[in-house]
BABALUM-331039 format. One line per 2 residues: number of its first residue (from 1); their letters; for each residue z, x, y of N, C-alpha, C, CB. Coordinates in steps of 0.001 Angstrom, whole numbers. Atoms other than C-alpha are relative to their C-alpha. Glycine has a CB too. Layout:
BABALUM-331039
NUM = a = Z/X/Y/Z/X/Y/Z/X/Y/Z/X/Y; ...;
end
This chain:
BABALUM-331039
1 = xx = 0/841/-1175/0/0/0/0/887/1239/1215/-957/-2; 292/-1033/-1329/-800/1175/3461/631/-912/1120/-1888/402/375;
3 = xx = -1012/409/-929/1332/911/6447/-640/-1135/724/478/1155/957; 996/1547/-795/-1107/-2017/8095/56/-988/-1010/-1965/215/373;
5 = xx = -206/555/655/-1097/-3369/4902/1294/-934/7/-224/684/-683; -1602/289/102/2675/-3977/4830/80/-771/1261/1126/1435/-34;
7 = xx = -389/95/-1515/2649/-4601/8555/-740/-1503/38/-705/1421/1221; 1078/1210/-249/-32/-7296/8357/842/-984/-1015/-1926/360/-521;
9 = xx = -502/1458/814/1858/-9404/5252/861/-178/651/457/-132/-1495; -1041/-15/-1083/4781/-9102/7369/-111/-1316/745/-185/1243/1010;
11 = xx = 504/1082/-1405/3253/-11128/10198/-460/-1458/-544/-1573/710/955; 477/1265/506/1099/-13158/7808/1539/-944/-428/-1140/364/-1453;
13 = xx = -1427/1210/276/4850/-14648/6456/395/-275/543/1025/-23/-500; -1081/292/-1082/6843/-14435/9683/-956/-1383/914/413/1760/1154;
15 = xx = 1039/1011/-172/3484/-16662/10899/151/-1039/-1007/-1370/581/-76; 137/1392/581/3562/-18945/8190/1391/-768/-254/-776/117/-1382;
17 = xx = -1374/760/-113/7197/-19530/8378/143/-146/1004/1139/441/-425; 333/553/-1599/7302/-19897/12214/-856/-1366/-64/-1020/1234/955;
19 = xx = 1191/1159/-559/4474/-22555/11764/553/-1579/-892/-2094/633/-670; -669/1488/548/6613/-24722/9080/954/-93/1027/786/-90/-1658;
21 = xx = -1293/498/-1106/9446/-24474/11457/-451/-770/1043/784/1210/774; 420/1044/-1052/7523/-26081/14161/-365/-1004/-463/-937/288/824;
23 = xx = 321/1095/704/5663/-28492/11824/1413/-722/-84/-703/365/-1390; -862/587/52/9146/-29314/10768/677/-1062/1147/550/838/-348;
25 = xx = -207/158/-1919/10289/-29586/14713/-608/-1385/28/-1099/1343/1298; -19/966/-430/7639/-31843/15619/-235/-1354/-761/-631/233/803;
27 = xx = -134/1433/1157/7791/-34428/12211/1474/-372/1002/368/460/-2401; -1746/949/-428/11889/-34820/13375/-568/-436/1364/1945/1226/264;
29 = xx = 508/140/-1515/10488/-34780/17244/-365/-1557/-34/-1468/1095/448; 789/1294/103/8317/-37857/16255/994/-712/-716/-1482/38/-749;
31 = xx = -1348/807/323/11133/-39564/14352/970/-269/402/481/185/-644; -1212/91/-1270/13809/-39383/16818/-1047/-1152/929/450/2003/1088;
33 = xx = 922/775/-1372/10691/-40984/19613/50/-1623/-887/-2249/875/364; 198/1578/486/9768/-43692/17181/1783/-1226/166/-577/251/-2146;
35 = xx = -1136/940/132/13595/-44799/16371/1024/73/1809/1077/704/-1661; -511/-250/-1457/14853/-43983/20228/-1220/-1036/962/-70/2023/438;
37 = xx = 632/1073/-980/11885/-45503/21956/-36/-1476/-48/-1214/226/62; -274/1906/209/12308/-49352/20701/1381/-53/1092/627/-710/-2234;
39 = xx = -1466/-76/-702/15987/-48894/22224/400/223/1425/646/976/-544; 244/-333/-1186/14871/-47243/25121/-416/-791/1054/-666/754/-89;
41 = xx = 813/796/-337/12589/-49831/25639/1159/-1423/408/-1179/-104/-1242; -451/1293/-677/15029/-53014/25289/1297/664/1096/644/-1317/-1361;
43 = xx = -673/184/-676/17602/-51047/27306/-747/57/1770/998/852/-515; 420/435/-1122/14992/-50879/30136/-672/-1468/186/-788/939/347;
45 = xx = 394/1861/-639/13860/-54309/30145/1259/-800/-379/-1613/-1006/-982; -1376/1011/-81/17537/-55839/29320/481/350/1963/1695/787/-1580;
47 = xx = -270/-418/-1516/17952/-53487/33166/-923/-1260/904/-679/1875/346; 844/650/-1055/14919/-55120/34724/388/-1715/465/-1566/92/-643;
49 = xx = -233/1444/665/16248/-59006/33206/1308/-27/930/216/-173/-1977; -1131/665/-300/19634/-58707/34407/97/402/1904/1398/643/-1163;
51 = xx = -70/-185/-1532/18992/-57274/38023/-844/-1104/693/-566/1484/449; 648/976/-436/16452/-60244/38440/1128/-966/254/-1078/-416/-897;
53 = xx = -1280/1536/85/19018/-62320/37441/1349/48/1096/977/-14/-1885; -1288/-139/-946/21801/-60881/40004/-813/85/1133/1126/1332/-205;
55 = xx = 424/379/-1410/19177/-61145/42592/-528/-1427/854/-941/779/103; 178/1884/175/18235/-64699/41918/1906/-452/469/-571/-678/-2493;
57 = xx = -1133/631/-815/21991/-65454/42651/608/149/926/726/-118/-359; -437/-152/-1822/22331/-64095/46153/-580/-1205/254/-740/1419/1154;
59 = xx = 421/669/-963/22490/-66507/48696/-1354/93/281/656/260/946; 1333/323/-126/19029/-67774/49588/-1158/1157/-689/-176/-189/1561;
61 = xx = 996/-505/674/17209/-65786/46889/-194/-142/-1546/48/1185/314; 414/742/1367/17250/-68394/44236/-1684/596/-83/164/-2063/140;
63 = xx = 1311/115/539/14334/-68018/41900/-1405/1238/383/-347/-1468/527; 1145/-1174/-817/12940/-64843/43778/-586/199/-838/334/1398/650;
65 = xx = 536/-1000/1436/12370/-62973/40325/-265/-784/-1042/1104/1096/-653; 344/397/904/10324/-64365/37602/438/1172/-1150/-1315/-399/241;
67 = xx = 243/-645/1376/11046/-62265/34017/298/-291/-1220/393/934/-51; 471/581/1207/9243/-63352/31274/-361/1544/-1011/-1502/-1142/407;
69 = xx = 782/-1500/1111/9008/-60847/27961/-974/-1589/-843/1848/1463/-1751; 498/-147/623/6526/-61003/26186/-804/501/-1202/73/-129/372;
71 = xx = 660/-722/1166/4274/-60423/22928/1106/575/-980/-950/1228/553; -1406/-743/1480/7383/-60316/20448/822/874/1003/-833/1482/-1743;
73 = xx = -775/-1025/-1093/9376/-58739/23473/-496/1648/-128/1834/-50/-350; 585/-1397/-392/6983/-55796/23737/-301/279/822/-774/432/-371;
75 = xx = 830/-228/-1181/5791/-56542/26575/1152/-1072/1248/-2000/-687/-369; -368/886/-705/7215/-58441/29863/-946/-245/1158/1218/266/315;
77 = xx = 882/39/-1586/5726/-59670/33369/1467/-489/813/-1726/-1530/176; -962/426/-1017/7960/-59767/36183/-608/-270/1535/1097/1125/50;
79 = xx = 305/463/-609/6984/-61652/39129/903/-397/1441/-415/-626/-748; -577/473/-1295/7757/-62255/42599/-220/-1616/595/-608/972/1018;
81 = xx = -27/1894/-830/7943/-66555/43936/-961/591/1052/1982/-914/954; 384/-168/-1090/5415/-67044/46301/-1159/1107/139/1100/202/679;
83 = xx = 362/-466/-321/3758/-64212/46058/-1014/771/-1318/845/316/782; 860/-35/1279/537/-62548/43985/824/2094/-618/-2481/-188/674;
85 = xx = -180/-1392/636/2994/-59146/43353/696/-623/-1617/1269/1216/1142; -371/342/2020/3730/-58454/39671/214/989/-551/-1179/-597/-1105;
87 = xx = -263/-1403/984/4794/-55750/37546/-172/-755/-1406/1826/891/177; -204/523/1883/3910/-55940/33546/147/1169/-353/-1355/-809/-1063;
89 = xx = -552/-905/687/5114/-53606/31171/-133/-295/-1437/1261/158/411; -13/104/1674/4226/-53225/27213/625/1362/-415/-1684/-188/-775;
91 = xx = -345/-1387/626/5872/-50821/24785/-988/-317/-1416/1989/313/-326; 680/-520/770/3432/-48693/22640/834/225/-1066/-616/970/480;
93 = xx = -1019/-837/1076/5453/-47899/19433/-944/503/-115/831/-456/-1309; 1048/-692/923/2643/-46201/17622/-12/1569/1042/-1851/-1098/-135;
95 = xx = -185/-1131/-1051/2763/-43709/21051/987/476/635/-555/-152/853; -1427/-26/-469/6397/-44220/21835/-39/54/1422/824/1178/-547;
97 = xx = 503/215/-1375/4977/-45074/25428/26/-1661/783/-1531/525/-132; 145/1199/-660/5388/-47437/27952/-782/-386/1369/1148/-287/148;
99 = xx = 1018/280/-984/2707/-49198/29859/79/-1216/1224/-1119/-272/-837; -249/631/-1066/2972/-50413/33176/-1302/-3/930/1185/587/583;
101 = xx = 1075/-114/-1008/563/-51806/35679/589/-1506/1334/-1902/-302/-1053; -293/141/-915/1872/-52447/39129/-1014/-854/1029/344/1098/191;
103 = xx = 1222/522/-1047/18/-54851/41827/814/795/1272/-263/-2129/225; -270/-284/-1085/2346/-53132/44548/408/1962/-227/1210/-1193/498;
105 = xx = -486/-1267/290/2800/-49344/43256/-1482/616/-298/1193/51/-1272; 881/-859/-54/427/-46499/43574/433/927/-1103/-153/540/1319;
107 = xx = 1013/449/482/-1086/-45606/40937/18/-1601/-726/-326/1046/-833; 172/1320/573/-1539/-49579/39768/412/418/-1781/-1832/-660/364;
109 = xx = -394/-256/1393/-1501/-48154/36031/981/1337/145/-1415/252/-1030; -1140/-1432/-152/1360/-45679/35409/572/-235/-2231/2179/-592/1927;
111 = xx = -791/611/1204/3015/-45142/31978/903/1217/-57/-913/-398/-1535; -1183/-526/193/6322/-43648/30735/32/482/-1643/1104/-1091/457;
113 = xx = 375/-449/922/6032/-41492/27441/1856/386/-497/-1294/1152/316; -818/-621/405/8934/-40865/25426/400/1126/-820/279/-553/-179;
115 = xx = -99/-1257/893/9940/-37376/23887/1210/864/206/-1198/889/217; -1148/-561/342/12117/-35125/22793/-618/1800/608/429/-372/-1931;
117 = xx = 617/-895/-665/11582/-32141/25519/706/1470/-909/312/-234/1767; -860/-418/324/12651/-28712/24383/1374/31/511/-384/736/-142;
119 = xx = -1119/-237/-869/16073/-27666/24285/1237/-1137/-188/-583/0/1508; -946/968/-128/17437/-31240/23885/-168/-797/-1714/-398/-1052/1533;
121 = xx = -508/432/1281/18838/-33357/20668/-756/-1546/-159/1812/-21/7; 72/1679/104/17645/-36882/21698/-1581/-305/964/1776/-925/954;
123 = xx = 1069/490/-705/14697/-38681/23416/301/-15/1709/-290/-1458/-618; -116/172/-1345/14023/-38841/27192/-1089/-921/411/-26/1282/715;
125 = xx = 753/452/-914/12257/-40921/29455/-957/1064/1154/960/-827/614; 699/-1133/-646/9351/-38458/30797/-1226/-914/933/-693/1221/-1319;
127 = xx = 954/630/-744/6814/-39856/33836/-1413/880/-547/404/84/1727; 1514/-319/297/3126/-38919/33603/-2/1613/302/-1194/-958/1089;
129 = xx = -179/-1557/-360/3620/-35590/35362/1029/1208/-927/640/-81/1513; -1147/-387/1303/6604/-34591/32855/1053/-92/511/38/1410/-717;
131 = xx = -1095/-144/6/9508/-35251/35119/835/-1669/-674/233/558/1497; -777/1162/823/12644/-37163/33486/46/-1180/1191/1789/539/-609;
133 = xx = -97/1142/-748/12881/-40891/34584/1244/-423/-428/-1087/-985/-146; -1130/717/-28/15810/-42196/35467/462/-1648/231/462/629/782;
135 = xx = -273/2021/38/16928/-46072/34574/-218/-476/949/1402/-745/-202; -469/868/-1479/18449/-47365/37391/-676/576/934/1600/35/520;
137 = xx = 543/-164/-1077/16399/-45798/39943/-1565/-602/-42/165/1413/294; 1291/646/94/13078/-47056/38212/-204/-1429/265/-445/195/-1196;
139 = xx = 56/1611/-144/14163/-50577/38215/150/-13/1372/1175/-964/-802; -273/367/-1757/15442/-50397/41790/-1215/-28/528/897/1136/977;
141 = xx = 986/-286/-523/12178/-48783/42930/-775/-868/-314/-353/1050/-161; 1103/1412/163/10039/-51170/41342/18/-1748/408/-134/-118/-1453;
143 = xx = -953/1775/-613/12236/-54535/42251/-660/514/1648/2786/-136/-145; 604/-342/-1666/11737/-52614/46093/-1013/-473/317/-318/1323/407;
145 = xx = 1431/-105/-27/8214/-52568/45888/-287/-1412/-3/-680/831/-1179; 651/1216/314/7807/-55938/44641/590/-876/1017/192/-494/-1477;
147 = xx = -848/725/-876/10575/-57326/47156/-916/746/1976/2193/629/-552; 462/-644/-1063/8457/-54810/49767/625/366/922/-720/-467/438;
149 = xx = -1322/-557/-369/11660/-53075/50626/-62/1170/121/995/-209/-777; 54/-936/861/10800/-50118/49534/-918/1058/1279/-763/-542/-1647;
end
């Protein structure tokens, strides 16, 4: 055997074990998204449901907020009285993604991807660009928008 010889199986194993370890990685990666994003999903539309609902009972802002789920609760539309704004929202399982298309938010289509970034144990809420999305500030911002508060 010759020293390249040796040097080269070397690499070829430390390579093919490096490459199950990631394979491994992103099988769990994708199994964590699938069983985290359903969850993810009803705890952001149980957010969107119950802030309608505490804004519907201020003084003179009965009935402001329409939110209707839909499609087996995969999907919802939330609606403003009166007016042609609207937010809808479906969750992708198959992509562990969630699709939104805004009549008062730039870009009109936007979606929210869920994954397991490095570094971390559990799923995140990642925007289109890759930064993390945070709950309560998405619902606020989008209620804004639709209330034209914002």
């Amino acid at each position: 055997m010759s020293d390249w010889s040796k040097k080269a199986a070397e690499k070829f194993h430390t390579n093919k074990e490096n490459k199950i370890i990631r394979d491994k990685k992103i099988l769990h990666d994708a199994e964590i998204c699938k069983q985290q994003s359903k969850d993810l999903w009803d705890q952001l539309t149980a957010k969107f449901a119950q802030e309608c609902t505490s804004l519907n009972s201020e003084p003179g802002m009965t009935n402001t907020f329409s939110f209707v789920r839909n499609n087996g609760s995969r999907g919802f539309v939330l609606s403003r009285d009166g007016t042609p704004h609207k937010l809808t929202g479906e969750f992708d399982p198959t992509n562990s993604r969630f699709n939104f298309v805004s009549s008062t938010w730039k870009p009109a289509r936007f979606k929210i991807e869920v994954r397991v970034p490095e570094g971390y144990s559990g799923a995140v809420m990642l925007a289109e660009n890759g930064a993390s999305v945070d709950f309560d500030s998405f619902v606020t911002d989008h209620l804004d928008s639709l209330l034209e508060i914002a």
